[in-house]
C-alpha positions as CSV (number, residue, x, y, z in Angstrom):
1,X,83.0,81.8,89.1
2,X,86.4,83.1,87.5
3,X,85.7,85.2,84.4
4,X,88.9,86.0,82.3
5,X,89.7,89.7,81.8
6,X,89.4,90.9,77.8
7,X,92.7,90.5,76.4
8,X,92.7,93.8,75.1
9,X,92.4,95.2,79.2
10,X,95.4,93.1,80.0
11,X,97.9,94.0,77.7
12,X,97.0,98.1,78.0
13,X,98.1,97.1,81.7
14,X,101.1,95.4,80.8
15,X,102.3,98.4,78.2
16,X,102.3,101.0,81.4
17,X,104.3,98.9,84.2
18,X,107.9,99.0,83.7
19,X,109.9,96.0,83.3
20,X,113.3,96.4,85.8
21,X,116.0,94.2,84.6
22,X,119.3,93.7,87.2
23,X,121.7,91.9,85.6
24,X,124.2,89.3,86.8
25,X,128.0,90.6,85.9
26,X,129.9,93.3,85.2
27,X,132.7,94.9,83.2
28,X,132.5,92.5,79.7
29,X,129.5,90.6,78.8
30,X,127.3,92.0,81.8
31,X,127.8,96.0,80.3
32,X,126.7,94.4,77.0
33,X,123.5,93.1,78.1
34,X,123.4,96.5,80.1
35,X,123.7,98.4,77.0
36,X,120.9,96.4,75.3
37,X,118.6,97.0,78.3
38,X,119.6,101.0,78.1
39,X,118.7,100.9,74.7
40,X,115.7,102.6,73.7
41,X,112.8,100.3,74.7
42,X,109.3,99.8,71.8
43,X,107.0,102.5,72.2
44,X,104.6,101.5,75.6
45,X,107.6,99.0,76.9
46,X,109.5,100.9,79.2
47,X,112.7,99.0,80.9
48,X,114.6,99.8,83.6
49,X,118.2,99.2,84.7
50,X,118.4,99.4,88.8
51,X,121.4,97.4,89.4
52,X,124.4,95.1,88.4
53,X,125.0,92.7,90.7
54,X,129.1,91.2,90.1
55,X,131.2,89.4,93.2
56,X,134.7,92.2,92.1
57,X,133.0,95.2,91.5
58,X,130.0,96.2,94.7
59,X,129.2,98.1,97.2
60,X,129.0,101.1,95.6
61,X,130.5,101.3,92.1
62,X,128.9,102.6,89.3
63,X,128.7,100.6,85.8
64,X,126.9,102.4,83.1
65,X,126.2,104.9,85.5
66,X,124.0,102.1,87.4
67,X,125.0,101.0,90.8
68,X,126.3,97.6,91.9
69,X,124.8,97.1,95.2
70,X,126.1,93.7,95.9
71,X,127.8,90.3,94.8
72,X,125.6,87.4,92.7
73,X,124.1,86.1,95.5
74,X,122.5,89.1,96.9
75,X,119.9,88.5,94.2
76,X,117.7,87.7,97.1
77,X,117.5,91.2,98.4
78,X,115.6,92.7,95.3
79,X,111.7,92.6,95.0
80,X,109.8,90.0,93.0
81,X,109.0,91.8,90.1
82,X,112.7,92.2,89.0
83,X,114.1,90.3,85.9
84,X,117.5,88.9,86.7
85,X,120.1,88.8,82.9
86,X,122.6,86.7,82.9
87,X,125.9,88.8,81.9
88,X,128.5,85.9,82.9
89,X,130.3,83.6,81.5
């Protein structure tokens, strides 16, 4: 028989894990939305920024001080938990 966690247990959980964002552009709209994501997340929300990924600026560059590993579609090569932002026009 399933029984449903207390809500209460589930979102403590969900206040500890961080919540990794890559997002999908670069120089323009994609440091915007990279900005946003540096900013200062709630209190028990923490973010993080592990990578733009932009098809004229990758394989090594630095945006924001955050790498850019790769071109759009290498957004394969990052694990499941990852939130991909759209930063393109």
């Amino acid at each position: 028989m399933f029984v449903r966690p207390p809500i209460l247990s589930h979102r403590r959980r969900r206040e500890t894990m961080t919540q990794r964002f890559v997002v999908l552009g670069g120089p323009g709209d994609g440091l915007s939305v990279g900005e946003a994501v540096h900013y200062p997340p709630a209190e028990g929300h923490p973010v993080a920024l592990p990578g733009f990924l932009n098809e004229v600026r990758f394989g090594g560059e630095i945006l924001q001080g955050v790498p850019v590993p790769g071109k759009l579609a290498d957004w394969r090569e990052f694990d499941e938990d990852i939130c991909f932002v759209l930063g393109v026009q």
